[in-house]
Backbone bond lengths (Angstrom), bond angles and torsions (degrees), N, CA, C in turn:
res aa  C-N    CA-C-N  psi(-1)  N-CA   C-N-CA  omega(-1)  CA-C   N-CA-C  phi
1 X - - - 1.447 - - 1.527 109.52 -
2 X 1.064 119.64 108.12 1.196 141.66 -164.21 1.749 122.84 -107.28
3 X 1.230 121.63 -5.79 1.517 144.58 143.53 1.193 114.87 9.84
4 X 1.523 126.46 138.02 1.024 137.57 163.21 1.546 114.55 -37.67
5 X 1.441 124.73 138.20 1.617 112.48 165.91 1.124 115.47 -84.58
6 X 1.760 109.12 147.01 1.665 103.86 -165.65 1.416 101.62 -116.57
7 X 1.432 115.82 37.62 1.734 129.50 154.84 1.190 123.78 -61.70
8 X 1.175 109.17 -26.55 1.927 102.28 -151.66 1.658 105.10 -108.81
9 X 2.053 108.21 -19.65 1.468 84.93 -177.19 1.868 75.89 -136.99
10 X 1.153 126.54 46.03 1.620 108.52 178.12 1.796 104.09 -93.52
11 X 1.364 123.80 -37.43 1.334 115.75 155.38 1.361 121.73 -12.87
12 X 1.588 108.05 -88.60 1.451 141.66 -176.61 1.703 91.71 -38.45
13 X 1.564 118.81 -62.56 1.064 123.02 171.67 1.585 142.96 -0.08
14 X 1.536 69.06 -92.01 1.853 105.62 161.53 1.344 111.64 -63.10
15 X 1.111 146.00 -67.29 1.305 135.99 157.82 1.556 120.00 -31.28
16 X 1.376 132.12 -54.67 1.429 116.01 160.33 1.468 129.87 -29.71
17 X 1.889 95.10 -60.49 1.395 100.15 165.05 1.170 150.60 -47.12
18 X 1.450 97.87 -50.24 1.799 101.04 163.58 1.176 116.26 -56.43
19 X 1.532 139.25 -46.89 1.434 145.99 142.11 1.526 92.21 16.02
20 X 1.496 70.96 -83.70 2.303 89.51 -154.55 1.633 94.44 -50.25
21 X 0.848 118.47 -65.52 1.520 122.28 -159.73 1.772 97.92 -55.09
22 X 0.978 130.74 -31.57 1.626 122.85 -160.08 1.746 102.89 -80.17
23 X 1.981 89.20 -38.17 1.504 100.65 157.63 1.667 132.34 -21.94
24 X 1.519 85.74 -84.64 1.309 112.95 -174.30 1.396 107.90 -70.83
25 X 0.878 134.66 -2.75 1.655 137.94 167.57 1.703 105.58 -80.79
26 X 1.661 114.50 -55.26 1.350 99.63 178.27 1.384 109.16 -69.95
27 X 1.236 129.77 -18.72 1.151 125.29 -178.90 1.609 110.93 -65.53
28 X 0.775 139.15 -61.08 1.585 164.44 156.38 1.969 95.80 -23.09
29 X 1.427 113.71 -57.60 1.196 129.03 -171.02 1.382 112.10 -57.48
30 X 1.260 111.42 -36.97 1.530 143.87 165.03 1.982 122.47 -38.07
31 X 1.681 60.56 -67.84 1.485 72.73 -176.89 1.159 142.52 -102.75
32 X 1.443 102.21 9.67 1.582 129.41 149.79 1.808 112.18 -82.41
33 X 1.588 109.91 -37.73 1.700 77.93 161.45 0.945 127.92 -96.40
34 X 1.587 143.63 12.60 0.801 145.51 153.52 1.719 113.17 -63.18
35 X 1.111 114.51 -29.99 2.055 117.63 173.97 1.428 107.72 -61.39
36 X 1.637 102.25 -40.29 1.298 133.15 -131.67 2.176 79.99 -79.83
37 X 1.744 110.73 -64.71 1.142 116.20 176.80 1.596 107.40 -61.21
38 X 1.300 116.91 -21.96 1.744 100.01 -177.55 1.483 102.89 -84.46
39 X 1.009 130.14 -29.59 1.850 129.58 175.04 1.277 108.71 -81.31
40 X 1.173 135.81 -18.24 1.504 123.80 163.91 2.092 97.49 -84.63
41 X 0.658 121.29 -54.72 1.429 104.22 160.50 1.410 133.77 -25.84
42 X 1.367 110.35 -69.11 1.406 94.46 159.19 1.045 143.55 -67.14
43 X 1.550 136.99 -21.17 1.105 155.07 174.56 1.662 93.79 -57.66
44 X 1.565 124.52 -40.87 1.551 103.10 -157.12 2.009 93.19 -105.68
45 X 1.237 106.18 13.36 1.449 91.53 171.35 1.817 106.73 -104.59
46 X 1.209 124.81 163.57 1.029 101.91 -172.86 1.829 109.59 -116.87
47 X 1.429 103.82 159.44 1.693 101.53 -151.13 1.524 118.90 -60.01
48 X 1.051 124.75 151.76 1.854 112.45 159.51 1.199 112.36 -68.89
49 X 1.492 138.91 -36.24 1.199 124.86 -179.81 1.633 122.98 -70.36
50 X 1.102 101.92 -13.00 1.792 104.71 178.99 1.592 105.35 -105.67
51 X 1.409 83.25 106.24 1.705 87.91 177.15 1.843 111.70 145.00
């Protein structure tokens, strides 16, 4: 296995990465409470079909 060496830019790398990932975590974080406030919403209004 003869592969690129991952010395010279895996720093830079890893730091990009976590980037993205810390990203996409608040993003994700987001948009689960945002479900999170729209389903407790409906739950406390009460339905049009019942009734």
């Amino acid at each position: 296995m003869t592969g690129p060496s991952k010395t010279a830019e895996s720093p830079r790398k890893t730091g990009e990465k976590a980037e993205r990932l810390a990203a996409a975590l608040r993003e994700n974080l987001k948009r689960r409470k945002a479900q999170a406030r729209a389903k407790e919403r409906a739950g406390t209004t009460p339905d049009k079909d019942s009734g």
